[in-house]
LUMBA-844276 format. One record per residue: residue number from 0; z, x, y of N, C-alpha, C, O, CB in turn. Coordinates in steps of 0.2 Angstrom, whole numbers. Glycine has a CB too. Example, Ala and Ser with C-alpha at 12.3 -4.5 7.8 and 13.67 -1.06 7.14 Angstrom:
// LUMBA-844276
k;n.c3;n.c1;n.c2;ca.c3;ca.c1;ca.c2;c.c3;c.c1;c.c2;o.c3;o.c1;o.c2;cb.c3;cb.c1;cb.c2
0;39;66;-28;39;62;-22;39;66;-16;42;71;-17;45;57;-22
1;35;64;-11;36;68;-5;39;64;0;40;67;6;29;70;-3
//
This chain:
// LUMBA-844276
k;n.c3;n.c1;n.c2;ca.c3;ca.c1;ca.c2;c.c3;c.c1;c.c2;o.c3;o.c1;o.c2;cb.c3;cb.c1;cb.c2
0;61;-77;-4;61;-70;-4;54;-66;-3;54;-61;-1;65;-68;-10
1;50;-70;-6;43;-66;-8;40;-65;1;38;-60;4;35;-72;-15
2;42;-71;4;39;-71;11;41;-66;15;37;-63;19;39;-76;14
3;48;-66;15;51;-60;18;51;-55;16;52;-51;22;55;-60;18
4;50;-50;11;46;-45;9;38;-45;10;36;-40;11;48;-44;3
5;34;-50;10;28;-50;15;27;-49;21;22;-47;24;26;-53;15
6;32;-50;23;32;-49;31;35;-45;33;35;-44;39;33;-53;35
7;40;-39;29;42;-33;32;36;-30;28;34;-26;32;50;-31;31
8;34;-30;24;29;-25;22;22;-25;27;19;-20;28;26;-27;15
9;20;-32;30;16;-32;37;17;-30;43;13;-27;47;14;-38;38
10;25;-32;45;27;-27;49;24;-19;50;21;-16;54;33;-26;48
11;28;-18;42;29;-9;41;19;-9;43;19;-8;49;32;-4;30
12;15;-9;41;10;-7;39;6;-8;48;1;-5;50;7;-10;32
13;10;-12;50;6;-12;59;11;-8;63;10;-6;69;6;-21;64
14;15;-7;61;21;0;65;16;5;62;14;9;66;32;1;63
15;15;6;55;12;14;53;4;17;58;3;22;61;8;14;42
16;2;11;58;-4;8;61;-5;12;69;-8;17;71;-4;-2;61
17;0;6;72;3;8;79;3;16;80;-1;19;84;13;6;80
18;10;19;75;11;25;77;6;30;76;6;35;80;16;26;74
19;1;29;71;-4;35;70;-10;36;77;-13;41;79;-7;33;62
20;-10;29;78;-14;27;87;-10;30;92;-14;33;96;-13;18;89
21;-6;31;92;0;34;96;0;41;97;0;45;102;8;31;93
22;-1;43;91;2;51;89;-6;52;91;-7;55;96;5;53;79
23;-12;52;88;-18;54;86;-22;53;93;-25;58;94;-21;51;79
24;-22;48;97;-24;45;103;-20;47;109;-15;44;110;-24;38;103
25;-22;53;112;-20;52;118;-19;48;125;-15;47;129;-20;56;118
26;-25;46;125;-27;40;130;-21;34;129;-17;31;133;-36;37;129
27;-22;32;121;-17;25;120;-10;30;122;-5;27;125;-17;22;110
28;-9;35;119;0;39;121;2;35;128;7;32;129;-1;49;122
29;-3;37;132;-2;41;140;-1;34;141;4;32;143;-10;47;145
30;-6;27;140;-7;21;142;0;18;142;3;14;146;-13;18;139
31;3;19;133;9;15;132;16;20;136;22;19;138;10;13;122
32;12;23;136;21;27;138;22;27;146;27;27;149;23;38;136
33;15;26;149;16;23;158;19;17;158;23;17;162;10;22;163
34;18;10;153;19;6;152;27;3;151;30;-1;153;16;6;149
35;29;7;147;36;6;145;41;11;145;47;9;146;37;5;139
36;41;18;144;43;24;146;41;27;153;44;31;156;40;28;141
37;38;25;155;35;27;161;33;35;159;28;35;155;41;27;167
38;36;42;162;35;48;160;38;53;154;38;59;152;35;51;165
39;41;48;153;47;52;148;48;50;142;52;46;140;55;53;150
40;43;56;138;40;55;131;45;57;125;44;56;119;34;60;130
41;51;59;128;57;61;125;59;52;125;58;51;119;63;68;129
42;61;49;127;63;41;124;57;37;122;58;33;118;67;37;129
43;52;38;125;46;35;121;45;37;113;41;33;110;40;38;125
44;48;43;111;46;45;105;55;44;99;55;43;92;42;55;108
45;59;45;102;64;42;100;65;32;101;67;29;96;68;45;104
46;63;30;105;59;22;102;56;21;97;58;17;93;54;17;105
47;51;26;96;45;26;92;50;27;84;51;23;80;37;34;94
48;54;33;84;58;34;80;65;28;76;66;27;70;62;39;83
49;66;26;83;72;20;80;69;13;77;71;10;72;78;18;86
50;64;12;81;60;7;77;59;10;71;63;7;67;54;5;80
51;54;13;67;52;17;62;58;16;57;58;13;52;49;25;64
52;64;19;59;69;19;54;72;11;52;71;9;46;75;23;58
53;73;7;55;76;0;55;68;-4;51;68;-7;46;79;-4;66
54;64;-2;53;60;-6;49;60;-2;40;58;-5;35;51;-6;54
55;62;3;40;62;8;35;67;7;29;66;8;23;64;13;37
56;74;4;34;80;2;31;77;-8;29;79;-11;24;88;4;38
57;74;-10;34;72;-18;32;70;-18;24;72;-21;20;67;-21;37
58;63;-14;24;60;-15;20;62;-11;12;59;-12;7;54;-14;22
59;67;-7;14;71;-4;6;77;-10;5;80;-9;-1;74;6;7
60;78;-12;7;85;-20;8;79;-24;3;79;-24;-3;85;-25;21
61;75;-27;6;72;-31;4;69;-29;-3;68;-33;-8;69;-34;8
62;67;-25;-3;63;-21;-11;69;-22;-15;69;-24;-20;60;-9;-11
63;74;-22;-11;80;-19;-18;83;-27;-18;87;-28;-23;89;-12;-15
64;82;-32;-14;85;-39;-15;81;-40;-22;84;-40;-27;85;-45;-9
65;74;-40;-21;67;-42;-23;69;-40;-31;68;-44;-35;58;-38;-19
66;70;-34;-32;71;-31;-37;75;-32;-43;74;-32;-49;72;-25;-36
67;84;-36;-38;87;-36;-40;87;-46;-44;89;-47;-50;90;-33;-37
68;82;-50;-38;84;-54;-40;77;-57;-47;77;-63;-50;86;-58;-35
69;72;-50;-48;68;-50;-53;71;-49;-61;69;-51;-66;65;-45;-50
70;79;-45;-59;79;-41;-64;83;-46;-68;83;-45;-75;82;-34;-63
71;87;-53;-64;92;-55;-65;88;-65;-70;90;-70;-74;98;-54;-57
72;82;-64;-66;77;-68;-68;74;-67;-75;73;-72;-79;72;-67;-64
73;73;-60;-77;71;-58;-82;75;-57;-88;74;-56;-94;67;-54;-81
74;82;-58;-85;89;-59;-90;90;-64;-92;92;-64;-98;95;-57;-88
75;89;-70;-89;91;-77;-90;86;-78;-95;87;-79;-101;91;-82;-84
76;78;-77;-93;73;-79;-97;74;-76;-104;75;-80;-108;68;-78;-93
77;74;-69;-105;75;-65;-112;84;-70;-114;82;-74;-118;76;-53;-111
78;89;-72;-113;93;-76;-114;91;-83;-118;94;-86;-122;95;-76;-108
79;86;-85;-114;84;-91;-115;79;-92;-120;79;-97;-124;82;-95;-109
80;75;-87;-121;72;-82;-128;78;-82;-133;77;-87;-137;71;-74;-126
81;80;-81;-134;85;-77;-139;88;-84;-142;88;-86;-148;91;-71;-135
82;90;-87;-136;93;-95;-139;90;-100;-143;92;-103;-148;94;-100;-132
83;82;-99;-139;78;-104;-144;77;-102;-150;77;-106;-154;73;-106;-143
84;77;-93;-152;77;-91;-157;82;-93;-163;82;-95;-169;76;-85;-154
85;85;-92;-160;92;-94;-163;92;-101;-168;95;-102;-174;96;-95;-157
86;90;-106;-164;89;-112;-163;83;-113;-169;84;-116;-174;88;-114;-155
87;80;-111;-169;73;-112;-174;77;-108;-182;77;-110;-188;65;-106;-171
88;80;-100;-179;81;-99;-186;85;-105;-191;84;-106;-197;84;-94;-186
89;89;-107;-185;95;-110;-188;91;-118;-193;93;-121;-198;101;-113;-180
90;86;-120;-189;81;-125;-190;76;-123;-199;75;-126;-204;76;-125;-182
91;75;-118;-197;72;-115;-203;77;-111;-210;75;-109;-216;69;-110;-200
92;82;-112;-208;88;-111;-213;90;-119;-216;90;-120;-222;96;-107;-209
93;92;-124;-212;91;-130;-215;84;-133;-216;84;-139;-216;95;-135;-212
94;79;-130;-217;75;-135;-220;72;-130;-227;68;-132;-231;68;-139;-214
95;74;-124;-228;75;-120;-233;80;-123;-238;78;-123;-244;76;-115;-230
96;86;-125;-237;91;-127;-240;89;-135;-243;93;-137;-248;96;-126;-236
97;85;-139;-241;84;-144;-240;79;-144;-244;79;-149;-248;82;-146;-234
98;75;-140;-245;70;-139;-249;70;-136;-255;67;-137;-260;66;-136;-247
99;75;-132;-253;80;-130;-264;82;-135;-266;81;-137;-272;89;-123;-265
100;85;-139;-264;89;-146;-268;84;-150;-271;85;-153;-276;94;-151;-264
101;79;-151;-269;73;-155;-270;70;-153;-275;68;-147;-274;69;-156;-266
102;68;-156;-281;65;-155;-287;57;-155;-286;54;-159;-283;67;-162;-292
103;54;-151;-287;45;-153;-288;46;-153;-296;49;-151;-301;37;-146;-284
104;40;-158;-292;36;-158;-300;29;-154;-303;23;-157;-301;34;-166;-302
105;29;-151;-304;23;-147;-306;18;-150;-309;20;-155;-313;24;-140;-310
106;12;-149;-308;7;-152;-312;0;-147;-314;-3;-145;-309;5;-158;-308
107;-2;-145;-320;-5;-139;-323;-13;-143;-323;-12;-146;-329;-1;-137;-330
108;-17;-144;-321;-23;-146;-322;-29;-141;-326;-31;-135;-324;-24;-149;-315
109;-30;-144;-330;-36;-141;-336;-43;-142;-335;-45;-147;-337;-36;-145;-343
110;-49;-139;-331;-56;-140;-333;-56;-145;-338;-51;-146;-342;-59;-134;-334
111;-62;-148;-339;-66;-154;-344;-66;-146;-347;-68;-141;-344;-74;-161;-341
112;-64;-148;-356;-68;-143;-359;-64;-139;-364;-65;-138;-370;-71;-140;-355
113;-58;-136;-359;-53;-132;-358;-50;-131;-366;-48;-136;-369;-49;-136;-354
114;-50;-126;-369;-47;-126;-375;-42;-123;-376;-43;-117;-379;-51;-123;-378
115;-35;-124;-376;-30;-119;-377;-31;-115;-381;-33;-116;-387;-24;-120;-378
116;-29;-107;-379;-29;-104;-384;-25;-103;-389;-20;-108;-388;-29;-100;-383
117;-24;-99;-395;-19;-101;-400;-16;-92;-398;-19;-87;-396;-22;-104;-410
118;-9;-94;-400;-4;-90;-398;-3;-84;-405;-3;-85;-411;3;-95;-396
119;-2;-77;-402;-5;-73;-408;1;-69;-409;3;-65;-404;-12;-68;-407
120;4;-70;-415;12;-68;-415;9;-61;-414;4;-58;-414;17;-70;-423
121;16;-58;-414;18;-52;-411;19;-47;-417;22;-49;-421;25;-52;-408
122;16;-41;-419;17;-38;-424;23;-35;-423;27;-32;-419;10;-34;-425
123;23;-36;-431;32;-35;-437;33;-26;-434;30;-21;-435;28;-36;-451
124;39;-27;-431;41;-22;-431;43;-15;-438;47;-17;-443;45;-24;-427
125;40;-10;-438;42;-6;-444;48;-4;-445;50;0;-441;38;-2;-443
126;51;-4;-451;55;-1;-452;58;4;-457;57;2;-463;59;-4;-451
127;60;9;-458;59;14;-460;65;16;-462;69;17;-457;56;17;-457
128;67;17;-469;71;19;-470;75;27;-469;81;27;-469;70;18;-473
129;69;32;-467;72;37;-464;75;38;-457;72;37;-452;69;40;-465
130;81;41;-458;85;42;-451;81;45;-443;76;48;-444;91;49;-454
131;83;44;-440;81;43;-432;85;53;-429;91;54;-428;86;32;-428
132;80;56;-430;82;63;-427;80;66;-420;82;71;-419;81;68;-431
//
């Protein structure tokens, strides 16, 4: 596909090429239209026209194949995203689960030296015989 839209796009751009030589050059005009038209620039210029169109209609064909079979490339791929995604969470849910059942054992390590502190009770809540207003 990529070639064939290269080469209507190289086409289009030696017909734009062509025609502006054509239009802008009268010597080249006068030369191609003795050539193939002979004197009658009314079908010399209607060639020039029907060509222009068919290469016009080629290259919006192919833009829109190109486009489409871009769009349908980048659907499979985000698809195929999404699957693996899937696929890992699901991977990441069992080794989560796998990892709650399993006991650690913790282990608290002390500097050389280390002195626990002593625990300082809580001071005696007051109570008071008078009513709460």
């Amino acid at each position: 596909m990529l070639v064939l839209k290269r080469l209507v796009t190289i086409l289009v751009m030696v017909y734009v090429l062509l025609a502006l030589l054509l239009i802008l050059s009268p010597g080249s005009r006068d030369g191609l239209m003795a050539v193939t038209a002979g004197t009658n620039a009314t079908g010399f210029y209607y060639a020039l026209f029907i060509i222009g169109a068919v290469l016009l209609a080629l290259q919006l064909i192919t833009e829109n194949l190109d486009s489409t079979l871009l769009r349908r490339d980048v659907a499979a791929r985000e698809g195929k995203i999404n699957e693996l995604k899937a696929r890992l969470y699901d991977q990441q849910l069992e080794q989560r689960g796998s990892a709650a059942g399993a006991t650690r054992t913790g282990t608290t390590v002390h500097p050389e030296g280390y002195v626990a502190p002593t625990p300082v009770p809580p001071p005696a809540p007051r109570r008071d015989d008078a009513p709460l207003v």
